[in-house]
Wavefront OBJ file of the C-alpha trace (Angstrom):
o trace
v 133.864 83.799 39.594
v 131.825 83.872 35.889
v 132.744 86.538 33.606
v 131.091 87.554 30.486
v 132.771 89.256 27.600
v 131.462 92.593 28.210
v 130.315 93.634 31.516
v 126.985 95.528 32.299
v 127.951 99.248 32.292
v 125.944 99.531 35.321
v 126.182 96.125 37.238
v 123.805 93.234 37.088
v 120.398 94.344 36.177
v 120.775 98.100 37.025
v 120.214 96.902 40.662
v 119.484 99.124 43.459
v 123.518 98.951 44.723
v 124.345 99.401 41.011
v 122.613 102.377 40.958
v 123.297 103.733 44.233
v 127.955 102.885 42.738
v 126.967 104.459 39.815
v 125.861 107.890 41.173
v 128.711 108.024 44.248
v 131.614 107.382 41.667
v 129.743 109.969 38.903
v 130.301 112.499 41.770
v 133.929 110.775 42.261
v 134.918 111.735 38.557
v 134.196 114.547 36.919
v 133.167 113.558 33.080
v 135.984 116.283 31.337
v 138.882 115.341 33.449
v 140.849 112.378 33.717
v 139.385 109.711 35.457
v 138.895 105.780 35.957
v 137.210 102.469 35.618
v 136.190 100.683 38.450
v 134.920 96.710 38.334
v 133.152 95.108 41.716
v 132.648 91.581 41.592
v 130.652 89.403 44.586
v 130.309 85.841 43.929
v 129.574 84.908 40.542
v 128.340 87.871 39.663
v 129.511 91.476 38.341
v 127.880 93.306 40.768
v 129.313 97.190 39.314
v 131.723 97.530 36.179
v 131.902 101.255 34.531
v 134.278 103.522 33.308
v 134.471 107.640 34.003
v 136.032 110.868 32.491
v 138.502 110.786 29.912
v 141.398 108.539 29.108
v 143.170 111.126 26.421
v 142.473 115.165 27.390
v 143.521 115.447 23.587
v 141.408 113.562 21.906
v 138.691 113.009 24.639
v 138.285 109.611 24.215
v 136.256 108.389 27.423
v 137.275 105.599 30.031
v 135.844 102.432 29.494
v 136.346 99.297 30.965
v 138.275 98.241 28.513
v 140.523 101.086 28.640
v 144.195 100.182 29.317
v 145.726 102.047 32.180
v 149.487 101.716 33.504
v 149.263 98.932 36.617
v 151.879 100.943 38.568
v 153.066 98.269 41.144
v 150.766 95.750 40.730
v 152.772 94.977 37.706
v 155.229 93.266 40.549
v 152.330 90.690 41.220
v 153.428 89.533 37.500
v 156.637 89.114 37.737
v 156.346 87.400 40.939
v 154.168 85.090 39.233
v 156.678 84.151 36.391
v 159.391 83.855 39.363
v 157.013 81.218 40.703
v 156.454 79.392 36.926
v 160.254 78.906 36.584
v 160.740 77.804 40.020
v 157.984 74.801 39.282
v 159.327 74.236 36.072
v 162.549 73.804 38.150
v 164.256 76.726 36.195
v 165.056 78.294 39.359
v 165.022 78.129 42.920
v 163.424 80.829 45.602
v 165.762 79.818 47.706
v 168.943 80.891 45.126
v 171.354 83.886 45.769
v 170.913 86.871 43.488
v 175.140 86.073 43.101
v 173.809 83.130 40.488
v 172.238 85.982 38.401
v 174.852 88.617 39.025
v 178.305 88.098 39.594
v 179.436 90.899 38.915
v 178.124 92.791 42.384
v 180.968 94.894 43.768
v 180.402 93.547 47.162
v 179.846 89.528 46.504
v 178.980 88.804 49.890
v 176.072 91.056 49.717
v 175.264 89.370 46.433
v 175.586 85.776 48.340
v 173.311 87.045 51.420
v 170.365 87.712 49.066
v 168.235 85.384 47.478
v 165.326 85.560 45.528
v 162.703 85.285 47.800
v 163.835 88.566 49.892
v 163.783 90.143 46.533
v 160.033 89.051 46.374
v 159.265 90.208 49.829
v 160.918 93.555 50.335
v 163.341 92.108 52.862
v 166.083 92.002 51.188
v 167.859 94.828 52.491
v 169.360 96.309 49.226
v 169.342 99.807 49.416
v 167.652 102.040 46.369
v 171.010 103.911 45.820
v 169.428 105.031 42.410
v 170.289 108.930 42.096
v 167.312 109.506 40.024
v 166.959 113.276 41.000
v 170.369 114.479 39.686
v 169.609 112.846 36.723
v 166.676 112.674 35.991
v 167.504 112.669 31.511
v 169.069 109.403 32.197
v 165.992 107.875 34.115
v 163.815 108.940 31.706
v 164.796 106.450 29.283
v 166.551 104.002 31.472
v 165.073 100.339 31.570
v 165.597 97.932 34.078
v 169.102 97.060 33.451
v 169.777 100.700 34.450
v 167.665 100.990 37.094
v 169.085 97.697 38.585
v 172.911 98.202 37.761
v 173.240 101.182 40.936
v 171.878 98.715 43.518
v 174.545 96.023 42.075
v 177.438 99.033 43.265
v 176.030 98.611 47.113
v 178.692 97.857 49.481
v 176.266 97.281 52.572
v 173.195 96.602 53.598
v 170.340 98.039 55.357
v 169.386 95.132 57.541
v 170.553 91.195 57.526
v 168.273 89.700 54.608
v 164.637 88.335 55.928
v 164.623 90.334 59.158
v 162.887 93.249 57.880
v 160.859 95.220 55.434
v 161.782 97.464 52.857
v 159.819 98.471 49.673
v 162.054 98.250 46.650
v 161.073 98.822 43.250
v 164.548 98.301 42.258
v 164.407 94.638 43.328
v 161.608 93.847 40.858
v 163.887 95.079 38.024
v 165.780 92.615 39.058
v 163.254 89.966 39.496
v 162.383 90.746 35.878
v 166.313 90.112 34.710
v 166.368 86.958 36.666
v 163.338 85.642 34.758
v 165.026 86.898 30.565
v 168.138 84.552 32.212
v 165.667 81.339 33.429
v 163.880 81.331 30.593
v 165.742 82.602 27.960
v 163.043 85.143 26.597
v 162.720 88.617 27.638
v 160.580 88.697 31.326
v 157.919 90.565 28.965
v 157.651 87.891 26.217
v 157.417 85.277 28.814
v 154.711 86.917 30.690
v 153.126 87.214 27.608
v 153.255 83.811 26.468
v 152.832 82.025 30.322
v 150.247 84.445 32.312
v 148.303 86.730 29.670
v 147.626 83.989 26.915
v 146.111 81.331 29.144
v 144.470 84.149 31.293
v 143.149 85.298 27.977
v 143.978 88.573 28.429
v 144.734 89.428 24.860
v 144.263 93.421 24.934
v 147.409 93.658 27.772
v 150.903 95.026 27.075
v 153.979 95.660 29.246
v 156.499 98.732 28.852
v 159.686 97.866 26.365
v 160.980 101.364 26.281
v 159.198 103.956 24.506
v 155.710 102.704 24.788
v 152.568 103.486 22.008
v 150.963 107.059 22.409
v 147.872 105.015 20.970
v 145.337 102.426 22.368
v 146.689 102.731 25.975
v 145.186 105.926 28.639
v 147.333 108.791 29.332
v 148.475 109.664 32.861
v 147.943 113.475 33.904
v 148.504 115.597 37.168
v 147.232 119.289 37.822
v 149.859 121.798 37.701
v 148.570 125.562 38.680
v 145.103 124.149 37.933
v 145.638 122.376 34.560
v 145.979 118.901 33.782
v 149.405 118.025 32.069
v 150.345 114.364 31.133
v 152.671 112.753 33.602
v 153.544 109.057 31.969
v 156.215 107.931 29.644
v 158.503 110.637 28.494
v 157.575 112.976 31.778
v 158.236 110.359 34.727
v 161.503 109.356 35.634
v 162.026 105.377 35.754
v 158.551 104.998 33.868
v 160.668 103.084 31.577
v 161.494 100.680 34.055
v 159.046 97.681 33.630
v 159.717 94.915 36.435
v 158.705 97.433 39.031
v 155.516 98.711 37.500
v 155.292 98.130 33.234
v 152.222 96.227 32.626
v 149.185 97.935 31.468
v 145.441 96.157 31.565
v 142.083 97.008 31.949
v 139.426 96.078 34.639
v 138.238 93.436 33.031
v 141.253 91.826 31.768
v 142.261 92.031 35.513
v 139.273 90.010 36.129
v 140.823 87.236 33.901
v 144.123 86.896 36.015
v 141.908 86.765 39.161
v 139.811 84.050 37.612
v 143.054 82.762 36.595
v 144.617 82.497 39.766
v 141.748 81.351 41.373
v 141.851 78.413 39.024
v 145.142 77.393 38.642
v 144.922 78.040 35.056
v 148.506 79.153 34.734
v 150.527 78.012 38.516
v 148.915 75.229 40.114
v 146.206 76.299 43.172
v 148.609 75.357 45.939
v 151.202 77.706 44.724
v 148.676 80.740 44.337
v 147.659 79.851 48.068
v 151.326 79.942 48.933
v 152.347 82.784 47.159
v 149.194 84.761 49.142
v 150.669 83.235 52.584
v 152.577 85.636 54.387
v 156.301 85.043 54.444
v 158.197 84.437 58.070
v 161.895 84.002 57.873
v 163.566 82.447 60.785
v 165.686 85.879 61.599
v 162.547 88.101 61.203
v 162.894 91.060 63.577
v 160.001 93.191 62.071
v 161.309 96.404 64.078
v 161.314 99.148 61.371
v 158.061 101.236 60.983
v 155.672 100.698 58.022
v 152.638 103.241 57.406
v 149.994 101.542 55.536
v 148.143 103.887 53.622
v 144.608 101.769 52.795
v 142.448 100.693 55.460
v 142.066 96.937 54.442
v 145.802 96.545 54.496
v 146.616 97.016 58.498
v 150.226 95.222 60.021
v 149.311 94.038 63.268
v 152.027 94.428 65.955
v 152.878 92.194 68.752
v 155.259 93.222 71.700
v 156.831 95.809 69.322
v 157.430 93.404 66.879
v 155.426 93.859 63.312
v 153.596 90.405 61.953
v 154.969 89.615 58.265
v 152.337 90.769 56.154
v 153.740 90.007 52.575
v 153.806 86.825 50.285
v 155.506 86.494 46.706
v 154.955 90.519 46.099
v 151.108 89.963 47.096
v 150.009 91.810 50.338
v 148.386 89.776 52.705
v 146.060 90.268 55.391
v 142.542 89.604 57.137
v 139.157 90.976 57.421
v 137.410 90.974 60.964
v 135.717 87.705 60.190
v 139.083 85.825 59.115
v 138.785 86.260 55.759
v 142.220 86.021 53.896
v 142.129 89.395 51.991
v 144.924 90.202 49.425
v 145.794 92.370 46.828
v 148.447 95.216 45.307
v 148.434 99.012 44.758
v 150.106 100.791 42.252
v 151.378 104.306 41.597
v 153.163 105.921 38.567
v 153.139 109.289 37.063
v 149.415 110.024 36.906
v 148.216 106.573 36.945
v 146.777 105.502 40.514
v 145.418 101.660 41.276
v 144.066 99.454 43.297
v 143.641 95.607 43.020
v 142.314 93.556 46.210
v 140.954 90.296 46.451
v 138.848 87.895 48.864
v 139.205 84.652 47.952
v 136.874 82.602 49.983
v 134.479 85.450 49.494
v 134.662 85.723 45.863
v 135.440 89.477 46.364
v 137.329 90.921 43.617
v 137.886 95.144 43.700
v 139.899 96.796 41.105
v 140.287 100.751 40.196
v 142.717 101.820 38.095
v 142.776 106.105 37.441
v 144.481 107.958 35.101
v 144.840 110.909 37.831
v 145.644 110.899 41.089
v 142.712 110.109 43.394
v 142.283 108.368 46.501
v 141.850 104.985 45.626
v 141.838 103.994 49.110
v 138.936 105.650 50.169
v 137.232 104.520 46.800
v 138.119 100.935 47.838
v 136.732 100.994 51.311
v 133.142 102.517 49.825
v 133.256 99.369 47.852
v 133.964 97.139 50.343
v 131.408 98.956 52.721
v 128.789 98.674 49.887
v 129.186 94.783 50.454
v 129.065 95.127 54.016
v 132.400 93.401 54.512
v 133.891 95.018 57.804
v 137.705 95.660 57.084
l 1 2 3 4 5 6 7 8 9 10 11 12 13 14 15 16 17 18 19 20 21 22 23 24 25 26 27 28 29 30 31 32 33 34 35 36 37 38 39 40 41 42 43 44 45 46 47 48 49 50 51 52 53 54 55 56 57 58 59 60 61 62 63 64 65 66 67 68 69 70 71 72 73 74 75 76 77 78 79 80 81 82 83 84 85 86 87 88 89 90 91 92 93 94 95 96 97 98 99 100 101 102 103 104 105 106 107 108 109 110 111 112 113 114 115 116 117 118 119 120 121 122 123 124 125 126 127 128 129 130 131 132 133 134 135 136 137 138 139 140 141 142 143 144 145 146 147 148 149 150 151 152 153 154 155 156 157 158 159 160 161 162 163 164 165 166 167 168 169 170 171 172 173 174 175 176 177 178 179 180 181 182 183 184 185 186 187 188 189 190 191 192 193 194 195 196 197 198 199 200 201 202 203 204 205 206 207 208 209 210 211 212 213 214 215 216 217 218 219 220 221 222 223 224 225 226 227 228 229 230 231 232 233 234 235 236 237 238 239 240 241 242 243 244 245 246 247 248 249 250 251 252 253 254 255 256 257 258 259 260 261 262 263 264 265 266 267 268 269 270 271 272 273 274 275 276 277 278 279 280 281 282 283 284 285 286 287 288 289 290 291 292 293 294 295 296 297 298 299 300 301 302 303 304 305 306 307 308 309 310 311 312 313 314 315 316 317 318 319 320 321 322 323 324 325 326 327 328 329 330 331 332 333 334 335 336 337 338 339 340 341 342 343 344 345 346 347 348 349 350 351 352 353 354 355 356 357 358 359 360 361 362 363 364 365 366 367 368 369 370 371 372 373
């Protein structure tokens, strides 16, 4: 995968599918409204990489693809990452109990059930006992400490850890705590210093508390017909970085694909692991999961679901085998979509400041290159 410094606008040589991604996403995003930056990349080549509408109503800047929009979730596939670091620097191990981290649960045998890779792979039955809606001032403003210290007041579980699945943004706050007490730095500073330095992703930033008003998009929603901005200050728990805090661009994203895909910051063997889909010996995968995107599909076998998750990364295949991964994310107005094919070369990413189906945008893409999902 070869990136230059600045992408073509329009793809590689104004080609004919350049042309033909250029007009369907014009008609996709409206040039006054909110909108997005979308990046296509086949081989070693950027195939489509352009930006639409506006990334400030205010001052109508216009989306590039340079234009730094709020990852949502995928900002988990980062701290998973620096979870992964410190357990090959032998800082940590997966296979620790969150108790290590944080004695001070009320129930310690909860704490003692739960290690660190459930925490990575939704199954770690915690429940989200956050009451975010009757208090919505608080979560406005509250970081992850805050957002982590209701889940450490649990007194039981929602399943046995590792048998099921359970998306929990509150268990990547505390992902993010467990890396500030590895390392020693905060989780944003060693992120930072580990994943966007040697990725060379130098325009990248992560949420610590009230974040600029400058340099980065806005998020915005329509309310009675009018855009209003729906990020930091609006959102409750936007403040919370572990579970979605990192803010890039499509092409900086291309840098932590290239990244990953050459061991420049976690050796190649660990990416490949951390892509694998995890199986824990007690896996029951009984509990229903609706998959909103097409190229993300559980299979189920005898009533049992097929573990479709690695270290945060979502994992499955594409009708000719191909290992196909990637991460969505969702926060106030900001929308995303990150997938890649590896043995393809495949990379997709769209990241909107509005909401927008990213899905559907993701599967034109992906028809575009003929890859059957």
């Amino acid at each position: 995968m070869i990136l230059t410094s600045q992408c073509n606008p329009r793809g590689s040589g104004d080609s004919p599918m350049a042309q033909a991604l250029d007009q369907y996403f014009s008609e996709q995003f409206r040039a006054e409204e909110p909108g997005g930056a979308v990046l296509l990349i086949s081989g070693d080549s950027v195939i489509f990489s352009k930006g639409y509408g506006l990334a400030n109503m205010t001052t109508k800047e216009p989306v590039t693809t340079n234009t730094l929009f709020n990852l949502g979730s995928i900002s988990k596939t980062f701290v998973a990452n620096s979870i992964v670091l410190l357990h090959e620097q032998g800082k940590l191990s997966l296979d620790d109990s969150i108790f290590r981290y944080f004695p001070t649960f009320k129930n310690k045998s909860i704490a003692q059930q739960v290690k660190i890779k459930h925490l990575l792979t939704h199954t770690s039955g915690l429940p989200d006992i956050r009451n975010v809606a009757a208090d919505t001032s608080f979560y406005l403003t509250a970081k992850d400490p805050e957002n982590w210290a209701p889940v450490m007041m649990a007194d039981s579980l929602l399943f046995e850890p590792g048998s099921e699945f359970e998306y929990s943004n509150p268990a990547f706050n505390g992902l993010a705590l467990i890396v500030e007490q590895a390392s020693g730095v905060k989780w944003q500073k060693f992120v930072e210093d580990n994943i966007f330095r040697p990725s060379h992703m130098e325009a990248s930033t992560i949420t610590d508390g009230a974040h600029p008003t400058e340099g980065v998009s806005h998020g915005y929603v329509k309310n009675k017909g009018e855009w209003v901005e729906d990020d930091y200050g609006e959102e409750p728990t936007f403040a919370a970085a572990g579970n979605g805090g990192v803010w890039s661009s499509v092409e900086e994203l291309a840098k932590y694909e290239k990244a990953l895909q050459t061991g420049t910051f976690i050796p190649l063997e660990r990416v490949e692991d951390s892509r694998t889909a995890k199986r824990f010996d007690n896996w029951k995968g009984t509990r229903p999961f609706d998959a909103n995107w097409s190229w993300f599909s559980p299979q189920v076998y005898d009533g049992v679901m097929q573990p479709f998750i690695g270290w945060s990364w979502f994992v499955g295949r594409t009708a000719d085998g191909s290992k196909i991964v990637g991460h969505t994310g969702t926060q106030g107005g900001f929308i995303a979509n990150y997938v890649s094919i590896p043995q393809k070369k495949v990379l997709i990413v769209i990241l909107c400041n509005s909401p927008r189906d990213v899905y559907a945008l993701t599967d034109k893409l992906l028809e575009i290159l003929d890859i059957d999902n």
